[in-house]
C-alpha positions, -999 to +999 in steps of 0.1 A: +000+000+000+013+037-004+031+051+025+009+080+042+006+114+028+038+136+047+017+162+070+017+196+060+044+222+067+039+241+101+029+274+090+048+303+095+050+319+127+028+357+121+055+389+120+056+410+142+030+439+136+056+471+128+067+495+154+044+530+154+062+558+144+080+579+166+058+609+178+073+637+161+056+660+187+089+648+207+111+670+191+093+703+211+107+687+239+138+710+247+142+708+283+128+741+310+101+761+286+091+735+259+058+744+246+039+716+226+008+736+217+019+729+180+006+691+190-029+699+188-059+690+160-048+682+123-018+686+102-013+691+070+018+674+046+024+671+007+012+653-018-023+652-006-044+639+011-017+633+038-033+643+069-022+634+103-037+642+138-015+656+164-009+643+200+010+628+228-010+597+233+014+572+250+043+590+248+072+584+272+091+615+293+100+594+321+124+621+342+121+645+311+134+680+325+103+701+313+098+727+339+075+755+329+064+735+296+032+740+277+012+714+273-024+730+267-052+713+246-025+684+241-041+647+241-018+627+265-037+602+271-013+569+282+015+592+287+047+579+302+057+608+327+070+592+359+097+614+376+099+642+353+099+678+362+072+694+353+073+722+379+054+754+368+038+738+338+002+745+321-018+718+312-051+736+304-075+712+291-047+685+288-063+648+281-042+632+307-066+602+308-046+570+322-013+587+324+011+580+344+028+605+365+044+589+395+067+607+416+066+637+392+074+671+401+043+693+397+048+720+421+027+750+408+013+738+378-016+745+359-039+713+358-077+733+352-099+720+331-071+687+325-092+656+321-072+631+347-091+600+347-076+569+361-040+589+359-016+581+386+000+608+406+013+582+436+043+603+454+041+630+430+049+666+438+017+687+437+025+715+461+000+746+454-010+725+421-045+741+404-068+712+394-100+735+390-126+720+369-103+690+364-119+652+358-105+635+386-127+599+383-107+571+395-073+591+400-048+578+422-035+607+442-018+578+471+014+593+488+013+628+470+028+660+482-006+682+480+000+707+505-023+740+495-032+727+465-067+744+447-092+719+443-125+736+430-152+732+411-148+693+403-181+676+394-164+643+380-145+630+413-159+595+420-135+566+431-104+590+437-078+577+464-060+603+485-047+575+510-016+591+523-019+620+507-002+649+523-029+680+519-019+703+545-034+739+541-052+727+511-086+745+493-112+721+481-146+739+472-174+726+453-167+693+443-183+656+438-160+626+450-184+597+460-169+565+471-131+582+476-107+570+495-087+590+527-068+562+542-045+583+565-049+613+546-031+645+564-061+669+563-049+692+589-058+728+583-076+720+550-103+740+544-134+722+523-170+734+516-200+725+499-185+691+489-200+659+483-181+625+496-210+598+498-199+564+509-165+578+510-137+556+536-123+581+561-095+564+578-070+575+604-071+605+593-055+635+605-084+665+609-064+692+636-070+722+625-097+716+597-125+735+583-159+719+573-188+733+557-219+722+539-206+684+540-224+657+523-211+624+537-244+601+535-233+562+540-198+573+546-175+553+566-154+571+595-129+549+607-103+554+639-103+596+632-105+623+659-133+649+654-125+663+685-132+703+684-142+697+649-161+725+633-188+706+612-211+739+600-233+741+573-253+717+583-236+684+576-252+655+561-239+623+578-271+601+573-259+562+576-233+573+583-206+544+599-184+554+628-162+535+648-132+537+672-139+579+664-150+610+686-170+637+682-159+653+712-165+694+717-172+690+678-197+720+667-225+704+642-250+724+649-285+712+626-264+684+614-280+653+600-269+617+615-306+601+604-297+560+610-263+567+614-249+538+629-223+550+661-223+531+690-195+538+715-191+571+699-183+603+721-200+632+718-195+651+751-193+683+748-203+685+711-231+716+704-258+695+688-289+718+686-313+709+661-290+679+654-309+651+641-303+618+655-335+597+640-335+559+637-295+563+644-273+531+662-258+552+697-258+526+718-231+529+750-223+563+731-215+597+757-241+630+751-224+642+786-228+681+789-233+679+750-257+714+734-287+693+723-317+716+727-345+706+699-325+676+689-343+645+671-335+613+687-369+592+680-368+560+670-328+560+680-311+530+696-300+545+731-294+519+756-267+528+783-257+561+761-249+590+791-269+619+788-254+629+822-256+671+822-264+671+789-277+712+778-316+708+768-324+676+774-364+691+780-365+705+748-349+670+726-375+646+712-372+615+727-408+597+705-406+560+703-365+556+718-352+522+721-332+512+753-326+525+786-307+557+783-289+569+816-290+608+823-320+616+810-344+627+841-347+665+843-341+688+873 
């Protein structure tokens, strides 16, 4: 019989698909001052129709020396920017998206309006940075240098992680981070109003010093962090809230909302509570002890063995449908 038919020839291994052109936008970079404005929409070339867009998408400055560089309008989404110094620069409007900026030098720059999402800036310089208006969804800010940096007027903030984040003196003003992170965060003497951090995770966090107002925290979780002497104004809205191994002590929240928060243990001696509203909320074993609580709402709240020893308007609280045995409470 005839031998077997020989078995095909493997097939050829697929080439490699060709390197991308170098980014010819590189050649603006010439140290302190570069500008690369010129890397922006379309460009022209001859013999028609050569047209090519221009950007930075991807490129790679690791440690570049580009202090005081331009980089306004420029795409640089996927850029490569670990370690470079990029002190004093503008990046108006910069697409930044997924960049990567760790342990960069941004002292001073000019970040408004950039769109940041999911960049990294772990360890990076941002002293006095400006990131008004910026998109700041998902950016890792872990570790950074942020002391008085300008954080205003961001509406896109969700999932952003400031855990161990330096932002001493900083200025953070109408802005929307839901379900950020603070994970010993050095807040002390930051000033932040009107801004929205629901379900956020506040952990060990420093707060000495800080200003609050107009703080909306619902289903936030506050985690082994003195608010002691805290001023909370505005009112605050700390609704389901979650505290734990935290104090409220001589903290001044007056009106503010802790509707089913859940805080049992939690001190609030001496805190100035008046029209604070407790309803439904978990404050079991907790300390009201010469707390301000005149025309506060604590029906339906949880209150066995929470001290209401010498506690300021205790007449004037509702108490409608309380659970537990409350010590304190009988009025001379």
């Amino acid at each position: 019989s005839p031998p077997p038919p020989s078995p095909p020839p493997p097939s050829p291994p697929p080439s490699a698909p060709p390197s991308p052109p170098p980014n010819d936008c590189l050649r603006y970079a010439q140290g302190a001052g570069s500008s690369f404005v010129q890397c922006t929409g379309v460009t022209s070339c001859w013999p028609p129709p050569c047209r090519r867009s221009r950007h930075m998408r991807l490129v790679d400055l690791r440690g570049q020396p580009l202090r005081s560089a331009v980089f306004d309008g420029v795409d640089m989404t996927g850029a490569s920017l670990d370690g470079a110094d990029l002190r004093g620069c503008t990046m108006y409007g910069t697409n930044l998206a997924g960049a990567s900026l760790r342990g960069a030098l941004l002292a001073s720059a000019n970040l408004q309006g950039a769109n940041l999402q999911g960049a990294n800036f772990s360890g990076a310089e941002l002293t006095e940075t400006d990131f008004t208006g910026a998109v700041l969804t998902d950016v890792d800010f872990s570790r950074a240098l942020m002391r008085r940096a300008k954080i205003f007027s961001v509406q896109q903030g969700a999932r952003a992680i400031f855990d161990g984040a330096d932002l001493r003196d900083a200025q953070m003003t109408d802005n929307e981070m839901p379900d950020s992170s603070w994970v010993g965060t050095d807040l002390r003497a930051i000033a932040m109003e009107d801004m929205g951090l629901q379900r956020a995770r506040i952990e060990r966090a420093e707060l000495a010093g800080a200003r609050f107002v107009d703080m909306r925290m619902q289903g936030a979780l506050l985690l082994s962090t003195s608010l002691e002497g805290i001023n909370l104004n505005g009112p605050a809205n700390l609704s389901y809230i979650t505290v734990s191994n935290s104090s409220f002590r001589d903290a001044f929240l007056p009106g503010a909302l802790l509707v089913g928060a859940h805080a049992p243990g939690i001190d609030f001696s001496g805190a100035y509570l008046q029209l604070a509203e407790f309803r439904g909320a978990h404050l079991e074993g907790g300390s009201f002890r010469k707390a301000q609580i005149t025309d506060a709402n604590f029906d339906w709240a949880y209150l066995d063995s929470t001290d209401f020893t010498l506690a300021v308007g205790r007449a004037k609280a509702s108490w409608f449908g309380i659970r537990g045995s409350p010590t304190g409470l009988l009025v001379a």
